[in-house]
C-alpha positions as CSV (number, residue, x, y, z in Angstrom):
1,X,0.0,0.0,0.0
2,X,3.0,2.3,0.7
3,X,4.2,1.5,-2.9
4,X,0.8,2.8,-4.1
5,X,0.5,6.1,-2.3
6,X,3.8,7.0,-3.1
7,X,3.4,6.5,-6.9
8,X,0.0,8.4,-6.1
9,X,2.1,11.2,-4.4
10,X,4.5,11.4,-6.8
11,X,1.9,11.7,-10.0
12,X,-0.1,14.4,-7.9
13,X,3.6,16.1,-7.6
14,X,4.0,16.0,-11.3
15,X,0.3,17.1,-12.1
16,X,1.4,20.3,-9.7
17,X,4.9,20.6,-11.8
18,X,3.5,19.7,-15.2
19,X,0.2,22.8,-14.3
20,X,2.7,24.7,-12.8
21,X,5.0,24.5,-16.2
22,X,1.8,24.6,-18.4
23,X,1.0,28.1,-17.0
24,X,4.7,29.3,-17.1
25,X,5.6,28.1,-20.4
26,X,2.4,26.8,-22.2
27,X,3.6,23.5,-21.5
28,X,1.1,20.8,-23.2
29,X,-0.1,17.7,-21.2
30,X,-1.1,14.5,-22.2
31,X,-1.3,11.4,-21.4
32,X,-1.5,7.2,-22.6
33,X,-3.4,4.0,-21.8
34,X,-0.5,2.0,-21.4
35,X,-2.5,-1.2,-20.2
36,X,-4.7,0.0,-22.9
37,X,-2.0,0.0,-25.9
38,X,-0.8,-3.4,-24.5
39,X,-3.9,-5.2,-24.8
40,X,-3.9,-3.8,-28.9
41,X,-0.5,-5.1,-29.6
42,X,-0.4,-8.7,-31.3
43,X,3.1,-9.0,-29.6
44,X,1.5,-8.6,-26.2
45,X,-1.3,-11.0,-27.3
46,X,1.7,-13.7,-28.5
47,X,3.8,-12.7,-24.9
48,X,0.4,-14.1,-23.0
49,X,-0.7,-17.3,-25.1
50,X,3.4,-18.1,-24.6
51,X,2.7,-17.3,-20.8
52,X,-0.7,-19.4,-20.8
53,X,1.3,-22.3,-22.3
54,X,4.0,-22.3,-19.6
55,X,1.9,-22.1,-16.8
56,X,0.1,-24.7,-18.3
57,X,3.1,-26.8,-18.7
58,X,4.4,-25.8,-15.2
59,X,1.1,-26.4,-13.7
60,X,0.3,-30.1,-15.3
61,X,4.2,-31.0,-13.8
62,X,3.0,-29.7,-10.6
63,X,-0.1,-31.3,-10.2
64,X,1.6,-34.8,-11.3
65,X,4.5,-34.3,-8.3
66,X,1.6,-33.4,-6.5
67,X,-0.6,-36.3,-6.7
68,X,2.9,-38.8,-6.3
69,X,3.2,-37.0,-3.2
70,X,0.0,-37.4,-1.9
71,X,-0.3,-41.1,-3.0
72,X,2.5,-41.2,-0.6
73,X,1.8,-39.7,1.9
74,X,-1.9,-42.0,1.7
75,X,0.2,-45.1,1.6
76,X,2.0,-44.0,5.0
77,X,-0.9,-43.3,6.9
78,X,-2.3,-46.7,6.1
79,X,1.0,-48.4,6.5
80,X,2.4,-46.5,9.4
81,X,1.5,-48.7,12.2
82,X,2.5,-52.1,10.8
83,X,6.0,-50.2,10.0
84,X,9.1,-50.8,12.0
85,X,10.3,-47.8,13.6
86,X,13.1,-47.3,11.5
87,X,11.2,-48.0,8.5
88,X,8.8,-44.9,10.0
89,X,11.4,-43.0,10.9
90,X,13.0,-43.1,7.4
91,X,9.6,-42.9,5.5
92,X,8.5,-39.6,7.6
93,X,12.1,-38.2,7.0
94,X,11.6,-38.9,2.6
95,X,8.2,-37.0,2.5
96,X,9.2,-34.2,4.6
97,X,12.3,-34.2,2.0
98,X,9.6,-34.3,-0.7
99,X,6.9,-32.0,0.6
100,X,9.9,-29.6,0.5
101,X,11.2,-30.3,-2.5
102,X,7.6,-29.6,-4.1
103,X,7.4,-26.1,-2.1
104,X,10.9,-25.1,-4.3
105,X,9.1,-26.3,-7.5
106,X,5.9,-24.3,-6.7
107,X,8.2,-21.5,-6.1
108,X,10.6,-22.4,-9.3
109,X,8.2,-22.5,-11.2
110,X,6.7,-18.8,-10.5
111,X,10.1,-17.2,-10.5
112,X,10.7,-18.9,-14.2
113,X,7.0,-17.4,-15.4
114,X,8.1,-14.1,-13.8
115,X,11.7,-14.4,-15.8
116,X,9.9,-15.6,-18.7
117,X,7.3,-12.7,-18.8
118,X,10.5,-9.9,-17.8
119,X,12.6,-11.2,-21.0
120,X,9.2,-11.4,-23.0
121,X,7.7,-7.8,-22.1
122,X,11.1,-5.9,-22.2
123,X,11.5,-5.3,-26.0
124,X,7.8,-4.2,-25.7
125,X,8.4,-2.2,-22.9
126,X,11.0,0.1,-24.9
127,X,9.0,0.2,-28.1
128,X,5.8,1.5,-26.3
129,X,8.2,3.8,-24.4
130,X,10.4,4.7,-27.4
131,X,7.0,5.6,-30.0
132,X,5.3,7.5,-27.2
133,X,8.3,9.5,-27.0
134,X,8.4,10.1,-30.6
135,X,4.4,11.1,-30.5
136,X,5.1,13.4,-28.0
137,X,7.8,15.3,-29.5
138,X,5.9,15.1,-32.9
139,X,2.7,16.6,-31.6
140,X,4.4,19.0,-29.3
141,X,3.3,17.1,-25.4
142,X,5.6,18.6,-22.9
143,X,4.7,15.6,-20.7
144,X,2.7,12.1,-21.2
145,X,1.1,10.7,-18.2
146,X,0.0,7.0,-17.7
147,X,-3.7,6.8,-17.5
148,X,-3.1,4.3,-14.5
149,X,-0.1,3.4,-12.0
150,X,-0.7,-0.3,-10.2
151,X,-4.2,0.3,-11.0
152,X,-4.7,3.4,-9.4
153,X,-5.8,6.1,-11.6
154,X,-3.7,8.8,-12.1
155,X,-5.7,10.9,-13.9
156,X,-8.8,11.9,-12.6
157,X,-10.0,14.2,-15.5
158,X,-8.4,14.2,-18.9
159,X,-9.3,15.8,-22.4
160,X,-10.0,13.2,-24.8
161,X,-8.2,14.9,-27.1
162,X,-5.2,14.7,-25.1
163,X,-4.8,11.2,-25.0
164,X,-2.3,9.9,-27.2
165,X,-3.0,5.7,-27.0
166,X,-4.4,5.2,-30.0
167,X,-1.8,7.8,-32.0
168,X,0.9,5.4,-30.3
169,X,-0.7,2.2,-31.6
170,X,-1.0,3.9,-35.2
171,X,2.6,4.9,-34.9
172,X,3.8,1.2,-34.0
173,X,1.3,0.4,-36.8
174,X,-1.5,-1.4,-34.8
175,X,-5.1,-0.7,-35.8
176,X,-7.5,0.3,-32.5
177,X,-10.3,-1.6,-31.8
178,X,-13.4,0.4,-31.8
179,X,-13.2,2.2,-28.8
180,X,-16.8,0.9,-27.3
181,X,-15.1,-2.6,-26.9
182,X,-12.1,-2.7,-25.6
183,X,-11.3,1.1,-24.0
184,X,-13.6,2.1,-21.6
185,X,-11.2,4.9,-19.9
């Protein structure tokens, strides 16, 4: 929550600098849908069907270590009073090692979807950053601002005709869906 307000503080900061600008210099303000632009790119569609299939993948091995461990664990408790105590002993120390060993999977396997989405998004990342700074400069925006910031909005009131998403999308050559589909901002 800290991370939020913050990010909220520090938009509010450059609303006050960017007004404070506009009235000093005629500064102009606008600002982008970057969730917005995202959802219109085919590479952002491709990034999450490639996303979809490796949770899918990671999932499927998950659930099969899973069910071996719980099959085990099953046999145990039906077993566990006709074992010898060092048979016990050892069994209880093997699915503790593998009730462990499944926790670092579970947790493998979200760090590798959050490496594989990082090295995914990046090159999408600098292009959306990249042609909204080319917009900008080409239709004179002293400043762009992100419609939202960890889905908070920063804007609370924006011109229309100030928005530059769909200029971006044209720029990087992507045609807008109709906007009573898909951008509701």
């Amino acid at each position: 929550m800290n991370m939020k307000k913050a990010l909220l503080i520090f938009a509010f900061g450059l609303i006050a600098v960017a007004t404070n600008a506009q009235t000093q210099n005629a500064s102009k303000v606008g600002y982008a849908d970057v969730d917005y632009i995202f959802s219109q790119m085919p590479e952002f569609k491709q990034i999450d069907a490639d996303l979809t299939t490796l949770q899918n993948q990671l999932k499927k091995n998950l659930e099969a270590k899973g069910a071996e461990f719980q099959r085990k664990v099953n046999e145990y408790s039906q077993n566990a009073d006709k074992m010898l105590e060092a048979v016990r002993i050892n069994t209880e120390r093997e699915l503790k090692q593998l009730q462990e060993n499944l926790q670092k999977l579970q947790e493998d396997a979200q760090a590798e979807i959050q490496r594989k989405q990082n090295t995914l998004m990046e090159p999408v990342y600098a292009k959306v950053g990249k042609t909204i700074e080319e917009v900008a400069k080409e239709n004179g925006f002293t400043f762009i601002l992100n419609q939202q910031i960890g889905g908070l909005d920063v804007i609370l009131y924006g011109d229309p005709a100030n928005d530059i998403s769909d200029l971006v999308l044209k720029k990087m050559g992507v045609t807008p869906a109709p906007a009573t589909t898909t951008k509701t901002k």
